[in-house]
C-alpha positions as CSV (number, residue, x, y, z in Angstrom):
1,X,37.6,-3.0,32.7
2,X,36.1,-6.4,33.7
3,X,32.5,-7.8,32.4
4,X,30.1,-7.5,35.2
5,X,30.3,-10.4,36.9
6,X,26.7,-10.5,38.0
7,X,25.5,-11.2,34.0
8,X,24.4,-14.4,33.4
9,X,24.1,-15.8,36.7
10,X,20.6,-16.4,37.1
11,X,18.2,-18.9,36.4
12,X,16.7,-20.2,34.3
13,X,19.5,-20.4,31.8
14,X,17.4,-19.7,28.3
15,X,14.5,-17.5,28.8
16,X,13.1,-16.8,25.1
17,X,9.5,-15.2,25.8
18,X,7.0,-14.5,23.0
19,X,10.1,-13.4,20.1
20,X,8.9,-12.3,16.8
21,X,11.7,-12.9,13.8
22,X,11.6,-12.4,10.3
23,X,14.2,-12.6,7.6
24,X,13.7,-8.9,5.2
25,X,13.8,-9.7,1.7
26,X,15.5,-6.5,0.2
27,X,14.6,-5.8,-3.6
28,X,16.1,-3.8,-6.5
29,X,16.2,0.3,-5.4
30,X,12.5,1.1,-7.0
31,X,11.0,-2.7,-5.0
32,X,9.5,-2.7,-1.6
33,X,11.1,-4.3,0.9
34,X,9.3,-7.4,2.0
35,X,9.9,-10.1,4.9
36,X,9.1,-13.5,5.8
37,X,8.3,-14.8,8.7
38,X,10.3,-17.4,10.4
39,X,9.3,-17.0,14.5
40,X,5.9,-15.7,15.7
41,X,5.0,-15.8,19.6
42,X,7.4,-18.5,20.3
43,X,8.6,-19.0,23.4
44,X,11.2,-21.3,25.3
45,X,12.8,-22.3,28.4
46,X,16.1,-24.5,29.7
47,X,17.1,-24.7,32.6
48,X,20.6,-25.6,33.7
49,X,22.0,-29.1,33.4
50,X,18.7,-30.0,30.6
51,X,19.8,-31.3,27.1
52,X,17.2,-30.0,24.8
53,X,16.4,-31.2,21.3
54,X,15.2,-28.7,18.4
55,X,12.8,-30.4,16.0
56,X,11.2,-29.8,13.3
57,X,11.1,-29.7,9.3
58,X,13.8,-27.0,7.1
59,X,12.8,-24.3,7.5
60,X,10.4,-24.5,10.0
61,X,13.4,-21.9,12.4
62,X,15.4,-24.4,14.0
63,X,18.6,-22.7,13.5
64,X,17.2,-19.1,13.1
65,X,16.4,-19.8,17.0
66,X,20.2,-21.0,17.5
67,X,21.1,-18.2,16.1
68,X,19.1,-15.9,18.4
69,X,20.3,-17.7,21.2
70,X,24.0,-17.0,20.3
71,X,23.2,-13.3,19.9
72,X,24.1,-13.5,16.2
73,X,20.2,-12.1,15.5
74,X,18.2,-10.4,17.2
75,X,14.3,-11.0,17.7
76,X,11.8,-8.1,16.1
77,X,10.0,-8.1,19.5
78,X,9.7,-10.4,22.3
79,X,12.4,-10.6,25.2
80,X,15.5,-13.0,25.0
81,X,17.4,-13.7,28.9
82,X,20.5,-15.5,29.4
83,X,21.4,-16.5,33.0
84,X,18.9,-13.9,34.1
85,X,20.2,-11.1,31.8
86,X,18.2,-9.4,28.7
87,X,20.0,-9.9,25.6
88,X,19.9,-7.1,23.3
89,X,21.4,-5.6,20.3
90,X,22.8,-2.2,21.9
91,X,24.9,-4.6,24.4
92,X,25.6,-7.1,22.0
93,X,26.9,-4.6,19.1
94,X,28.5,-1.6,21.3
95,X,32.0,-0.9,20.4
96,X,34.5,-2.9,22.2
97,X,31.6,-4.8,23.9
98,X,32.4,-6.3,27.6
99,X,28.6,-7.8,27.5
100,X,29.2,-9.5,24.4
101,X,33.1,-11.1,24.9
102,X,31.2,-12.9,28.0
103,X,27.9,-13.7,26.6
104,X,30.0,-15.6,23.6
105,X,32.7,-17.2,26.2
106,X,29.5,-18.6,28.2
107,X,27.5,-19.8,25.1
108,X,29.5,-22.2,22.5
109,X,28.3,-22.6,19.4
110,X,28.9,-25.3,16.7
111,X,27.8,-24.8,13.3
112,X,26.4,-27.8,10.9
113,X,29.8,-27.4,8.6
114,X,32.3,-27.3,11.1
115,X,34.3,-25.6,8.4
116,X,33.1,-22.3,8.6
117,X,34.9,-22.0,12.2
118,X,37.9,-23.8,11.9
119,X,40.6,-21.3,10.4
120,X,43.7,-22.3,13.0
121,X,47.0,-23.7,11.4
122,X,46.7,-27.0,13.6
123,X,44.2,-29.1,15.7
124,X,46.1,-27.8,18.9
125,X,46.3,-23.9,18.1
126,X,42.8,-24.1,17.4
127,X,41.9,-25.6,20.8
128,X,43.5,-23.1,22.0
129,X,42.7,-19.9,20.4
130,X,39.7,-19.2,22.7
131,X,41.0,-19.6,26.1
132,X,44.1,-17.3,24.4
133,X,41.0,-14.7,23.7
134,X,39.8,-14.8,27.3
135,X,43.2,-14.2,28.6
136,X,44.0,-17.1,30.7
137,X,47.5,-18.1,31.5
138,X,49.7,-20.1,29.7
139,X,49.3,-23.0,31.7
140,X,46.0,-23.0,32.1
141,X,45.5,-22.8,28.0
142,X,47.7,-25.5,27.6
143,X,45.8,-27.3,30.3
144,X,42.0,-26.8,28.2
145,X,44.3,-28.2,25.2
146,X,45.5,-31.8,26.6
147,X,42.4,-32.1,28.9
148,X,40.5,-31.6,24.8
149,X,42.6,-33.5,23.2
150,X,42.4,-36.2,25.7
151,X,38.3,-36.0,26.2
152,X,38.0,-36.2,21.8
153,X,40.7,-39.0,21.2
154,X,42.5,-36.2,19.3
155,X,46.6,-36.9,20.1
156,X,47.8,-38.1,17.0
157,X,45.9,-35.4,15.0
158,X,46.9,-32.2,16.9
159,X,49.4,-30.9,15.0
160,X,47.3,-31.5,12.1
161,X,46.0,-28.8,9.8
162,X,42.1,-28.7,10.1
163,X,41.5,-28.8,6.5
164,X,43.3,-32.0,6.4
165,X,40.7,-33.5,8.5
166,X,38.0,-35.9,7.8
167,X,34.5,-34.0,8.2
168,X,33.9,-36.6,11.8
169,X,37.3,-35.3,13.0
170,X,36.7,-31.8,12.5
171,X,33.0,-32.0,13.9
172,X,35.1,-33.1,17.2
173,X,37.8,-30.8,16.9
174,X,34.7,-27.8,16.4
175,X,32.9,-28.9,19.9
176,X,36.7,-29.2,21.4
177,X,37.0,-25.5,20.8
178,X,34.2,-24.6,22.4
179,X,34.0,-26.7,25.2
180,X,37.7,-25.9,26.1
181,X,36.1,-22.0,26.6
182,X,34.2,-23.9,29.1
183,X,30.5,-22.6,28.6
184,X,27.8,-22.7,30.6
185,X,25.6,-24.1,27.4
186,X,26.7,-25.5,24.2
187,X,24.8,-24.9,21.4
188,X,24.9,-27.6,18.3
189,X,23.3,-27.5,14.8
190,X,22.9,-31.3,13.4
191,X,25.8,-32.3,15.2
192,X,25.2,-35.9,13.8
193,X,25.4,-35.1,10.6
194,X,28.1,-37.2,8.2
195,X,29.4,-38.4,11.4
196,X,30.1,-42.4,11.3
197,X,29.5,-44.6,14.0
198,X,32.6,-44.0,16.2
199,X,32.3,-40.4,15.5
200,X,28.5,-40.2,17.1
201,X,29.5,-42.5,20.0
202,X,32.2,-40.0,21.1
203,X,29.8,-36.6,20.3
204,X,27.2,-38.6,22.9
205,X,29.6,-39.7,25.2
206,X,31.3,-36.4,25.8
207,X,27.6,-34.1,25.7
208,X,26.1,-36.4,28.8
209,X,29.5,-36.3,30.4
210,X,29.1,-32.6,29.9
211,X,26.0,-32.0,31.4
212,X,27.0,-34.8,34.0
213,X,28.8,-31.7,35.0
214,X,26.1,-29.3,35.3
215,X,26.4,-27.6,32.0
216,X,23.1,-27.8,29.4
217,X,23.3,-28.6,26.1
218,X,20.5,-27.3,23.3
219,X,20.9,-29.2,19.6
220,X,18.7,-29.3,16.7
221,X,18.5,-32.5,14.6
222,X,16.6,-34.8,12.4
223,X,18.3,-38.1,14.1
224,X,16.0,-39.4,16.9
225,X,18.3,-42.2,17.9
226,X,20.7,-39.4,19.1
227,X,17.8,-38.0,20.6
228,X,17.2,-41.3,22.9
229,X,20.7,-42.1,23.2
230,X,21.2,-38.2,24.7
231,X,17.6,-39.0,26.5
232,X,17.0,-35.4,25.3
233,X,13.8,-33.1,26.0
234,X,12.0,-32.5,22.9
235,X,11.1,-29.0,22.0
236,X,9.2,-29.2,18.2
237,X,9.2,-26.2,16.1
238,X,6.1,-26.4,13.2
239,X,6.3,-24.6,10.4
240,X,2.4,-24.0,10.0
241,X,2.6,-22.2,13.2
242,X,4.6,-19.3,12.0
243,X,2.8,-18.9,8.7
């Protein structure tokens, strides 16, 4: 069986309307449990093609909204579209899940430590691994891989181990993976942290040549040069709204 093909083709791309989220704080056995309160009535829109900027203070829900986005939690109340389709738990977490394999292959999501998703023996097999998952032919893999490898500067690393990797390089070789899934939005949390210069001019280059192409990006960050340089809308998340 095939994902539907009608998910996810609507617009706007991000619809997050009025979402509730709060993290439970569970106790010893005889404690209540209690919760805190990250998101209240917040809501959000991107369209297709936009590069949006998250800002705000720790802790103000910058990356608990990322992780809504990317279906890895799911709001208390309030409604969450992608493409035109509701996002919700019972589609995201059913059992061999069709909804969720193309939800993840459209959204791509970089982490701030690029090492909690690079696992892959080498630079290229990690490239790789997610156009393997979406069953695409051999040649077209090893087509994402050089046209990656190429777009990142990463040819004389690519049969590199990851580990082996300074934190710049793998922060490219983490938005290579995704990208070579080729999403519809790319999702990136402080993408400019502990890069040096040359890292951060290749990150910018290659996200307005991505949505050059009619793909959006949404980032959080606390870098407002990147911000200008990317020429970015600025959403700001406070803190004191949610308390």
């Amino acid at each position: 069986m095939q994902p539907d093909n009608s998910w996810f083709r609507g617009d706007p791309l991000v619809e997050l309307n009025h979402i509730d989220f709060s993290y439970k704080d569970y106790g010893d056995a005889d404690d209540e449990t209690s919760s805190h309160a990250v998101l209240r009535d917040f809501s959000l829109t991107v369209e297709r093609g936009e590069r949006v900027a998250l800002l705000g203070p720790n802790g103000s829900g910058k990356t608990t909204l990322m992780r809504i986005i990317n279906a890895l939690e799911f709001p208390d109340s309030g409604e969450y579209r992608f493409g035109g389709t509701p996002v919700v738990r019972e589609e995201v977490e059913a059992k061999n899940s069709l909804f969720a394999k193309a939800l993840h292959q459209r959204i791509g999501f970089v982490f701030q430590s690029s090492d909690t998703q690079l696992f892959c023996p080498s630079v290229e097999e990690e490239i790789a691994f997610g156009p393997l998952q979406m069953g695409l032919p051999d040649a077209e893999v090893q087509r994402r891989v050089d046209d990656m490898v190429t777009l990142f500067g990463l040819d004389r690393m690519r049969e590199r181990a990851p580990y082996r990797l300074s934190g710049g390089e793998k922060k490219r070789v983490a938005i290579a993976c995704c990208m070579s899934m080729n999403p519809d939005l790319l999702v990136l949390d402080e993408p400019t942290d502990g890069l040096d210069e040359r890292n951060t001019d290749v990150m910018v280059e290659v996200l307005r040549a991505f949505t050059d192409a009619g793909k959006t990006v949404l980032f959080s960050t606390h870098h407002h040069d990147i911000v200008e340089r990317l020429d970015a809308r600025i959403v700001r998340v406070h803190p004191s709204l949610w308390q």
